[in-house]
N, C-alpha and C positions, 0 to 999 in steps of 0.2 A: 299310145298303145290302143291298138282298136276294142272294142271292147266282144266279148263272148256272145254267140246268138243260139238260139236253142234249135232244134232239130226243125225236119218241116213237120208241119202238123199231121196226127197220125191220131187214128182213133184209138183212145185213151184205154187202159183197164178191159187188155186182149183176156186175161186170165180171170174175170171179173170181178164185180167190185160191191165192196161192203156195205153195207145200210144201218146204223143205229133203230132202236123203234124204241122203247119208254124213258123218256125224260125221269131225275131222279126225282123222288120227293123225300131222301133222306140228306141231313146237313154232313158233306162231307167232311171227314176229321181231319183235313189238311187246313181246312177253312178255318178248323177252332183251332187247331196246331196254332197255326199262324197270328191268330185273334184279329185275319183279316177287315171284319168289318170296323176294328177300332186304327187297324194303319189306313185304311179308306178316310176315317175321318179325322184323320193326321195329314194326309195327302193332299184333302182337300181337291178341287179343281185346277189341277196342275196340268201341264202341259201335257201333251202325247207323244209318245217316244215310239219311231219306228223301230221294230224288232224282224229282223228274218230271219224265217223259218228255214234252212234248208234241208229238206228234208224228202218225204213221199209227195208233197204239194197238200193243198190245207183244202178242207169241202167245203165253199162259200154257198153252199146249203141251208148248213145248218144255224138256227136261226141266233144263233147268239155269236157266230162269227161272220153273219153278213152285212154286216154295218164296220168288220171291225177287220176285215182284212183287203187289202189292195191290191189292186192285180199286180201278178207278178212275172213269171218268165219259166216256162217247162222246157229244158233240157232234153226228157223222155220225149215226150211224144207231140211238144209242140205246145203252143198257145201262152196264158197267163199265170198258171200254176195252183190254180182254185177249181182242182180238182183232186182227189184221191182215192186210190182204190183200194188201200188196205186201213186208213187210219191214223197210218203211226204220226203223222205229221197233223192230219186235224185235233187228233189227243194231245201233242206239244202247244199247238198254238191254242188250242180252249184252255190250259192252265195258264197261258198267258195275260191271253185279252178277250177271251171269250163275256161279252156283256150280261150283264145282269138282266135277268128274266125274273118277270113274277109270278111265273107256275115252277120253279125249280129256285134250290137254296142253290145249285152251284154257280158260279160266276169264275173266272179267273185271277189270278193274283192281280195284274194290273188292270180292270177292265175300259181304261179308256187308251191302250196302247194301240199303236196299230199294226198290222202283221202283213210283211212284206214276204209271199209265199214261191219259195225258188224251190221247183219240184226237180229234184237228181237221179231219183229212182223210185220205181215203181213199187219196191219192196225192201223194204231197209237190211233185213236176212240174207238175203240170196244173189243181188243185182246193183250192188252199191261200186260204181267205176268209180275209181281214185280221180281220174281224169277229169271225169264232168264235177264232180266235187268242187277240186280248186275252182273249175269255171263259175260255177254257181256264187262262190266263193265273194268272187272277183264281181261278178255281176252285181251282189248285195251292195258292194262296198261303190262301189260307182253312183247307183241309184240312193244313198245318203240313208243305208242301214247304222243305225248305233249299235246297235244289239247283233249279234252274229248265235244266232244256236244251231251247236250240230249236234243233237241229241243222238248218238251212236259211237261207236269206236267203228274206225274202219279195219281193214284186214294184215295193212300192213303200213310200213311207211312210206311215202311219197313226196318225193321233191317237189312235184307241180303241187300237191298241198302243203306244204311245209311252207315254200315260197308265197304262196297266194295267204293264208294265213299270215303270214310274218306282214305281210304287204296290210292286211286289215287293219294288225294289231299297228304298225308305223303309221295309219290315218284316226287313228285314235277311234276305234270301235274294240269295243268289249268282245270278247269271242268266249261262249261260255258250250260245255261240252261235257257228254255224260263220262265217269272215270271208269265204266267198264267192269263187267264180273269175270271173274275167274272161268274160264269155262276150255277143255278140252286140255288138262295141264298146263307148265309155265308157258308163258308167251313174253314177249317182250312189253315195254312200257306201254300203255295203249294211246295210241293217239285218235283224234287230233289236241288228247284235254293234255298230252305230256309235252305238247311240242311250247314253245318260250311265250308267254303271253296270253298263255290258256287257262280260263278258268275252269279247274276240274272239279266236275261233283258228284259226290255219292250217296246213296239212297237210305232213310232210315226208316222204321214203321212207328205207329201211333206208342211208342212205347218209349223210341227214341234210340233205342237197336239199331246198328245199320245193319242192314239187307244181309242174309244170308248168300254168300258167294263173291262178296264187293270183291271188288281186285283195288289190295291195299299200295299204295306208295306216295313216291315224292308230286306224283300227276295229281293228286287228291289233296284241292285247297281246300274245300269248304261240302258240307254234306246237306239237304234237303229232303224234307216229304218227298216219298216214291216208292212206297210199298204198300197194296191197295188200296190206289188212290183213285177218286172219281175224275174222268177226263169227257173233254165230249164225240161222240160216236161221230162219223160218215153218218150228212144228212140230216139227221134227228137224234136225237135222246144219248144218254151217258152210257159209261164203261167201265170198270176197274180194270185198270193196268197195273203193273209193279217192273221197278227197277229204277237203274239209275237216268235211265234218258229222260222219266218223269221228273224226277228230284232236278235233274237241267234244267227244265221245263220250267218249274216251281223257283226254282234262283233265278231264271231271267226277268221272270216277273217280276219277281221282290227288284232284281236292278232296273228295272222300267220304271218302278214305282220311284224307287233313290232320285233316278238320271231325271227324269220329271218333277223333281222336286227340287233341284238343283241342276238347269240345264245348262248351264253352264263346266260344269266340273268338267276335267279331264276320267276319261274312263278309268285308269287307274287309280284314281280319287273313288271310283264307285266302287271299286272290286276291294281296296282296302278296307272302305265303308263295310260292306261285308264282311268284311271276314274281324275288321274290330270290334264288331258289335253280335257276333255269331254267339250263341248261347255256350257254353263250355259242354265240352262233350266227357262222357264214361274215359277217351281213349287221353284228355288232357291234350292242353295246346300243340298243336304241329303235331296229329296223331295221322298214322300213316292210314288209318280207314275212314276218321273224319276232315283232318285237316285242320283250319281254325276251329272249327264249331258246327254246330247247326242253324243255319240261316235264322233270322228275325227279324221280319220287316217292322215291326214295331220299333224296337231297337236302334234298324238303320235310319229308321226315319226321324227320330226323335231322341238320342242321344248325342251329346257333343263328343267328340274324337280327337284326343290331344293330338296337334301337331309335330310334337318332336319324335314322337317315338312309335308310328302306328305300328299295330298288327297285317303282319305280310302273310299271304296267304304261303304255304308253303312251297308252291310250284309256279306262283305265278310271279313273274319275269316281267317287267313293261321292257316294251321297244323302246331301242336305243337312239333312236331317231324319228324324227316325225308326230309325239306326243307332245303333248301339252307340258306336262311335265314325268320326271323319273322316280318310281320307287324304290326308296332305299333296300338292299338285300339283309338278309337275316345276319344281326350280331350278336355278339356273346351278348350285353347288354338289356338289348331288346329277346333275347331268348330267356335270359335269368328272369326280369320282368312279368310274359306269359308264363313262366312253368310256377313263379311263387303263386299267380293270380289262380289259376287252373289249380292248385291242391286247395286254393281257402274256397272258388267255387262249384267246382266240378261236380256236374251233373246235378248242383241245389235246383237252377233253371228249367233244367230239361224234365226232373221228378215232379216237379210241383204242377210246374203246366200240362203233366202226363195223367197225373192225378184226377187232374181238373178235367182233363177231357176225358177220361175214363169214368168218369162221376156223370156225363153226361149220358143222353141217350143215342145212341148212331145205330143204321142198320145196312145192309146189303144193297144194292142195288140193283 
């Protein structure tokens, strides 16, 4: 199959284009959420896990994603895809692998991953083709992405993405994806986090609340920080954003971090990883607005995982072919299992560490 080429080259950001200006100098509360700097030094000097972005394309500007992102391929208007006019995709890829600076406490969950940036559209709201999607899709999976994030829900469903997707998840790459807010009454399941293989996430705040508006169901494996969270701006300096495409954001990372530390596993050995070792949430195992839990890279990185009987994320499906290996689906056994576990600790995890960073100092940025 020949593979996807992007448009011809076209001058970038007709509508124009964004610029960060003050770097933070407050410790973001996703960073103590997480007790980042203690899974860093769990990780240790582990391998680098390609992650693509596909998304607005990433700012290889700013200075903590230019060591950390590789050229990639724009769809829109042409070139490498280390360009962005709105953001949305440089704020995905600095929770990622955005490097560690020492005039700013932010850095990203994985910070020595690296970030393969496939630009689809110019503006993730308004301009998002199903079409170029899947090609982008397809394009990551060729050039030797592990990591697949489509931080967005798209507009509706599509074959050419269903197919390309399905085609990721049958080469053993993770495909993880924001599960979408409620917005303009009911709508159908949202994809691309509902479609078989997709790890769905949704957004909670320093509190450990999920997100006002989350769009609850079966698409919703596992939930992540994504409610004013620090990310990095176009160019220079930080941002708060909120919702669920952050908290995507924030889980690829933590699995960048897993998949690096185990580069060997089959992806669905990582996304189980997750969701075994997810913090118990308010809504109890397989909750239809958290899912297993709330992510933990600590957790994933240094707890053992019984073999017989993991925790399956609720929606996520491994491909039937092409994997390394198949995850078991949800049985009565392994359901009785999580639901006795989720009443003795539900929400002990999420209180205590909520405490602790509320006892802390944080401020705006």
């Amino acid at each position: 199959m020949a593979l996807p080429t992007p448009a011809t080259a076209a001058q970038a950001c007709s509508r124009g284009r964004a610029e960060g200006t003050q770097a933070t100098t407050n410790i973001p509360w996703e960073r103590q959420w997480l007790d980042l700097d203690r899974a860093w030094t769990i990780a240790g000097a582990s391998a680098a896990v390609t992650v693509a972005v596909i998304d607005t394309g990433v700012d290889v500007r700013h200075p903590q994603l230019t060591r950390a992102v590789l050229p990639g391929v724009d769809f829109v208007d042409g070139g490498d895809g280390r360009v962005d006019c709105t953001g949305h995709g440089t704020a995905v890829a600095s929770l990622i692998g955005a490097r560690e600076d020492p005039n700013t406490p932010f850095a990203g969950v994985s910070p020595h991953a690296r970030i393969l940036p496939v630009r689809v559209a110019e503006r993730i709201d308004d301009d998002m083709s199903v079409g170029v999607v899947a090609r982008g899709v397809d394009w990551a999976v060729a050039r030797g992405a592990r990591i697949l994030v489509m931080a967005y829900t798209l507009p509706t469903d599509h074959a050419a993405v269903r197919a390309a997707v399905a085609r990721a998840v049958a080469h053993d790459v993770l495909v993880i994806a924001s599960a979408g807010t409620v917005t303009g009454g009911a709508k159908s399941v949202p994809v691309p986090a509902g479609y078989p293989g997709v790890l769905g996430v949704s957004a909670v705040d320093g509190t450990g609340a999920v997100q006002s508006g989350a769009y609850p169901g079966s698409h919703v494996d596992i939930a992540g920080p994504g409610v004013d969270i620090t990310a990095g701006a176009p160019a220079r300096g930080h941002t708060n954003y909120s919702g669920p495409d952050m908290a995507a954001a924030v889980t690829s990372g933590v699995a960048a971090l897993v998949w690096a530390s185990d580069p060997d596993a089959a992806a669905g050995t990582v996304a189980r990883r997750l969701a075994a070792t997810a913090d118990p949430s308010p809504g109890g195992a397989g909750s239809p607005s958290y899912g297993a839990g709330i992510v933990n890279p600590v957790r994933a990185l240094s707890e053992p995982i019984a073999s017989g009987e993991p925790r399956v994320p609720t929606g996520f499906m491994p491909a039937t072919a092409g994997t390394k290996e198949q995850g078991p689906a949800h049985g009565a056994v392994v359901g009785v299992v999580c639901a006795v576990a989720a009443l003795v600790v539900t929400g002990l995890g999420v209180l205590r560490r909520a405490r602790r960073r509320l006892e802390q100092p944080r401020g705006n940025t």
